[in-house]
N, C-alpha and C positions, 0 to 999 in steps of 0.2 A: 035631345041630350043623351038621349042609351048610345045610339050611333056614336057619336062623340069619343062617348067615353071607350067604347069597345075598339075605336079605332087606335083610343090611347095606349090599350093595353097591349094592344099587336104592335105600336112602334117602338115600347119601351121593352119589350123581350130583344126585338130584333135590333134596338142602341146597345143593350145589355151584354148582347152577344161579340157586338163588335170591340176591336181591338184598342185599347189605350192610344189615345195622341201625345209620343212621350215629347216630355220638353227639352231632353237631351240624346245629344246627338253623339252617332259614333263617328270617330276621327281619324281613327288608326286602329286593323284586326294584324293580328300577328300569330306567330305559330308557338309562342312562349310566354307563359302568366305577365302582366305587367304589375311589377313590386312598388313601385314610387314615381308622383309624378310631382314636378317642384317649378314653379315660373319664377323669375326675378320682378316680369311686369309683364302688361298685357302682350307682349308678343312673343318672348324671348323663353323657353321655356324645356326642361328635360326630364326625360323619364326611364328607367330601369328594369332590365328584365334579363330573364336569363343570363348569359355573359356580356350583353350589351347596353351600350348607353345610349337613348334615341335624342335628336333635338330638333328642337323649332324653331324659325325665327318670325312666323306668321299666324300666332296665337294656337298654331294645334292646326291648320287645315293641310300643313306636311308636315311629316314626319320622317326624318330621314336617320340611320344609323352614323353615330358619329363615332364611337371606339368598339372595339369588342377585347376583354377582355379574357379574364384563365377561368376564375369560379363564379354562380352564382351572383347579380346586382342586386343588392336588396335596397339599398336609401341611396338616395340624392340631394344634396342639399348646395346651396351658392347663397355666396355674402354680397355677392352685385355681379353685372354683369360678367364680370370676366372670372372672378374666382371662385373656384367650387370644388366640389370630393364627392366622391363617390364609395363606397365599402362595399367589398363584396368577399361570400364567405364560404367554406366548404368542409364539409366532418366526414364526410367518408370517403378512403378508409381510412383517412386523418386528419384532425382539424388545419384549419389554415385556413387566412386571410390577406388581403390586398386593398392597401387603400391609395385611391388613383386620388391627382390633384393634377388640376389646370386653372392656370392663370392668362389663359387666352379665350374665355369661353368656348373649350372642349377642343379648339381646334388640335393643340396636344394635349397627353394626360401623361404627366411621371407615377409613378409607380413607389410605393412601399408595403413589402411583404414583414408581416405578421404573421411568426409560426404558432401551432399547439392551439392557435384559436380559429373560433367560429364568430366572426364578429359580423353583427346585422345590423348597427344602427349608431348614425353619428348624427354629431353636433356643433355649432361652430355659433359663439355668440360675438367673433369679431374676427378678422382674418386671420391673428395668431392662436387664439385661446380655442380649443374645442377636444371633445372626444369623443370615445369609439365605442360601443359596448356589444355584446352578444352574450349568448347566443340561443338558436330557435331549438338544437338538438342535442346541444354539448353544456354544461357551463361554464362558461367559459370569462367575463368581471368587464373591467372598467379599466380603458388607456387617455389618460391625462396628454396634450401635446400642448407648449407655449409659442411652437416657431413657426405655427401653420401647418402643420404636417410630418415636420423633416424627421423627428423624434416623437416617439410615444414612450411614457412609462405607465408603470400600472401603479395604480391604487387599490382595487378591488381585485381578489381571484376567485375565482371557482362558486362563483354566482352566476345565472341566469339574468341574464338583461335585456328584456324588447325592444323597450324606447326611453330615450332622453331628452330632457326637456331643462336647457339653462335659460333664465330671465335675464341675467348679464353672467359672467367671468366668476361670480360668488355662489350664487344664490339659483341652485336647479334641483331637477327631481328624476329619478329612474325608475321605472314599470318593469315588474319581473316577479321572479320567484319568491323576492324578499324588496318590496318597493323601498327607496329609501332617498333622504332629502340631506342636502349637502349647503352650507352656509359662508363656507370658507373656499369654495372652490375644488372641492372633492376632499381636504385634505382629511375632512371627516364626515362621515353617511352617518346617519341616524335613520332607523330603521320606521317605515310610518305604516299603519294599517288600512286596507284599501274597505274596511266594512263590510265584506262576502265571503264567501269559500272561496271565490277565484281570485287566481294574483294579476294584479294591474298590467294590458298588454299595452295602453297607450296612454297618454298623461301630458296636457294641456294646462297650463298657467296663462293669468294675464295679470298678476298683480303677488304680492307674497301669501296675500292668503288664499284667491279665491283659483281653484282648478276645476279641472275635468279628467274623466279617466274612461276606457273600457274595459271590463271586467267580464273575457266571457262573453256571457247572456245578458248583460246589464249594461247600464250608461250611466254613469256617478259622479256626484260634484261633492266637493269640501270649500268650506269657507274660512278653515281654520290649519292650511297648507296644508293638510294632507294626514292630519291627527286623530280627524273621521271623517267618514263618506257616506254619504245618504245616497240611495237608489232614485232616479229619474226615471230609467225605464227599462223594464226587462219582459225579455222575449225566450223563453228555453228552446226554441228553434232556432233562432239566431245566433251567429260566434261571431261579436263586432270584432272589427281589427282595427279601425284608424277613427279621427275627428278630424276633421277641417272648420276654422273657423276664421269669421267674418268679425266678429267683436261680442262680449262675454253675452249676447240677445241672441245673434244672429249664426248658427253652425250646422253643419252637419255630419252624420254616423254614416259609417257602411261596414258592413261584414260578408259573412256567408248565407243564404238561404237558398235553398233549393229552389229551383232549377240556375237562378238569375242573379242570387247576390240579394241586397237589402239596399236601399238609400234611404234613409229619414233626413228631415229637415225642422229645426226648431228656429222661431222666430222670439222666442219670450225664454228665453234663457234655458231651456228643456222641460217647461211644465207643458206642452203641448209638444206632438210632433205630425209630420205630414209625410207618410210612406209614398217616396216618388216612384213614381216610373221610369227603371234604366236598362233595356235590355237592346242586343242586336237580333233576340232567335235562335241563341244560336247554344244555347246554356252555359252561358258567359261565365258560372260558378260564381266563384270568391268576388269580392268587391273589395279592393286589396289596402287601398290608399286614398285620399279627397285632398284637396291643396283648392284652398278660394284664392282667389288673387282679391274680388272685392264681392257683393251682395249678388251681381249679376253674375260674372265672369267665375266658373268652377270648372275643375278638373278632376275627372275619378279613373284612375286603375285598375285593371283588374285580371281575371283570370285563372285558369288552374288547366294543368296538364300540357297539350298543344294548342290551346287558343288563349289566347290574350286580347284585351280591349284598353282602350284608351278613350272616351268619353268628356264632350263637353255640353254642356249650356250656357247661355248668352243671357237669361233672361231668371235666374236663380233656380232653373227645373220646375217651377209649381207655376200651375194655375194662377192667374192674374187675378188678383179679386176676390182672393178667400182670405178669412184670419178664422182663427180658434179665438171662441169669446172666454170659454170656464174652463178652468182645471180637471174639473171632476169630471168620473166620466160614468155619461149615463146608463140606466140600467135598459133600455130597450132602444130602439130606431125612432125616430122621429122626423117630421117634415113641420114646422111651422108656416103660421099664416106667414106672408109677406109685410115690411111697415116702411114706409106708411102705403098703406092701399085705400082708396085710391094713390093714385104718383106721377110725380111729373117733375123731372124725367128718368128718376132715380129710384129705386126701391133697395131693401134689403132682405134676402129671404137666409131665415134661421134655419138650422136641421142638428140631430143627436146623431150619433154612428156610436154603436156598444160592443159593434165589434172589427176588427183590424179585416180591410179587404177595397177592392174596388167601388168607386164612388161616382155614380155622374149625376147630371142636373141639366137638365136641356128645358127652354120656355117656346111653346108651341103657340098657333095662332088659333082661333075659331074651328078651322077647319082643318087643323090635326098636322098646318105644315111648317116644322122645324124652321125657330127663329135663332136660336142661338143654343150654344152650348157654355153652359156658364161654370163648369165641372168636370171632369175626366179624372180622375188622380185617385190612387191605392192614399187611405189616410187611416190613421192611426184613432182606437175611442176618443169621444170629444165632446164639443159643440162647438159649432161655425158658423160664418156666414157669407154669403158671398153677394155681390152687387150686380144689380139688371139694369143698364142703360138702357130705356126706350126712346132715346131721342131723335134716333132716327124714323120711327114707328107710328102709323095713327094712333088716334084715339080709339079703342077698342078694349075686349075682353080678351086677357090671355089667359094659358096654362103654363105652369113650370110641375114637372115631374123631377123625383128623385128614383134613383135605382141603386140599388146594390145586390148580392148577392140571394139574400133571403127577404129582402124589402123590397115593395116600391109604393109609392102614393105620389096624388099624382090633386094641385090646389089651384084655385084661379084669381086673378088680379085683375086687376082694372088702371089701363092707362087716361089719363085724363088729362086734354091740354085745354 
């Protein structure tokens, strides 16, 4: 049994060492940040960057440029296939704005210019109704349009606005310097508090009360539209910027972290999350934007300076076979027994993580030679667990080791048919 074990310890430095199997894929590198990536359905889909607007019509596996534009692309958004907008915005050495519209899915874009502003970020809750707000370096308010585009007026001035978020034509909310929630369709903002020192950069509805926001360092939900905000999750290295979400369970965060950006993933409304792996190597930076089309099918943006990425997954980015069981999070590393052991042909094996880093779990045979890999993935404090199919497998003794950073232990099971 010494053998054994000594053998374990040398193959789990040398898995430990090796490189994350990430779940998502890069689809498109480019020589400019990518700001916003937006699908109508699984194949149809566009993304913004620098002065240009890129599209797809085969889920992201090309990418081709469809317009280029005067300033800056910062959002993208379409009400179905053919209709959609674009904003793009510019402050030095003077504010100004452009917002493009086509009604051919991209094949043309008309044009309206917007002077004195810096506008980053529109909205469209039906083909006529939507608006425009900025900005990231100026203050610059809030432009109301009823005809689709043709006209904008203003409501708001000389406020800072990152993101907008309408539920219909009445009833939306705007992330900025001063967050503030509208009932009548702008005609009045009431001012709402985001709960932090930071002002709300993005802000998620799916109902009138309940939202989501990023803040900063933080991830924050309200249940009572926006009157107070409770902390989910915060990272002081981290500067989220956007949310993508699948339905009020299933979303996730991305922002800035050194070298590569940040992806989290929650399953259970944000009382747990699962720090994905999303890189090409290449210090991808910022992680700019996330747009789900469904649970499997997601899209992330990113970049900063002359590299950009466009990233997808087919299969939700995580590991197949793990859930977070508890909220709480524990105070040291743990590897639990497996249950039921003996098993046939299913087992479950438990484990704690106290601290935020990479994570694997590999079950070995008798003789030290790697049966599977049941783990790979950066996860977040917790407790999990993840599923061992041996039904391909004799009867016999296995191991399952776990590794992280400052942990490893390493347990054994019993298959029994």
């Amino acid at each position: 049994m010494k053998k054994i074990i000594t053998f374990f310890i040398v193959i789990i430095s040398f898995l430990f060492s090796s490189e994350l199997n990430s779940q998502w894929q890069v689809q498109a590198s480019v020589n400019y940040p990518i700001q916003d990536v937006f699908f109508i359905n699984n194949f149809t889909g566009w993304a913004v960057g620098s002065n240009k607007i890129l599209n797809t019509n085969n889920g992201g596996a090309n990418w081709n440029v469809q317009f280029t534009g005067t300033f800056t692309m910062y959002t993208v958004t379409f009400i179905d296939q053919f209709t959609g907008w674009a904003v793009s915005g510019n402050w030095y050495p003077s504010p100004a704005s452009i917002v493009y519209k086509t009604t051919n899915g991209g094949i043309s874009w008309s044009s309206t210019n917007i002077p004195n502003l810096e506008l980053v970020t529109i909205c469209f809750p039906n083909n006529l109704t939507g608006w425009i707000a900025g900005g990231y370096n100026r203050p610059s308010g809030v432009l109301k349009t009823t005809d689709g585009g043709i006209a904008w007026f203003t409501q708001i001035s000389n406020i800072r606005v990152l993101d907008l978020f309408f539920l219909d034509i009445n009833t939306g909310w705007q992330a900025g310097d001063a967050s503030m929630k509208t009932t009548n369709g702008g005609l009045n903002w009431d001012i709402i508090q985001n709960g932090t020192s930071n002002y709300l950069r993005t802000v998620y509805f799916n109902n009138n009360n309940t939202g989501w926001g990023v803040s900063g360092h933080s991830l924050d939900k309200t249940t009572n539209a926006g009157i107070n905000w409770f902390n989910l999750y915060y990272n002081n290295n981290v500067y989220f910027s956007d949310l993508g979400f699948v339905n009020n369970n299933t979303f996730w965060a991305v922002g800035g972290l050194y070298p590569d950006g940040i992806v989290l993933k929650t399953t259970n409304s944000g009382i747990n999350w699962i720090q994905q792996y999303c890189s090409s190597n290449n210090n991808d930076g910022y992680k700019n934007s996330v747009f789900c089309y469904d649970s499997n099918k997601v899209w992330i943006g990113g970049g900063e300076n002359t590299h950009g990425v466009i990233y997808s997954t087919t299969n939700g980015g995580v590991t197949i076979g793990i859930q977070p069981v508890k909220s709480s999070i524990p105070l040291k590393f743990a590897l639990n027994q497996n249950y039921p052991n003996p098993f046939n042909p299913q087992t479950k094996i438990g484990f704690d993580i106290s601290e935020t880093g990479k994570t694997k779990i590999v079950v070995f045979d008798v003789y030290g030679k790697e049966i599977s890999v049941l783990l790979d993935e950066a996860l977040t404090p917790g407790s999990y667990e993840v599923i061992f199919n041996g039904e391909n497998l004799a009867s016999s003794v296995y191991f399952y080791s776990i590794m992280t950073k400052d942990f490893s232990e390493t347990k054994k099971m019993i298959l029994l048919k």
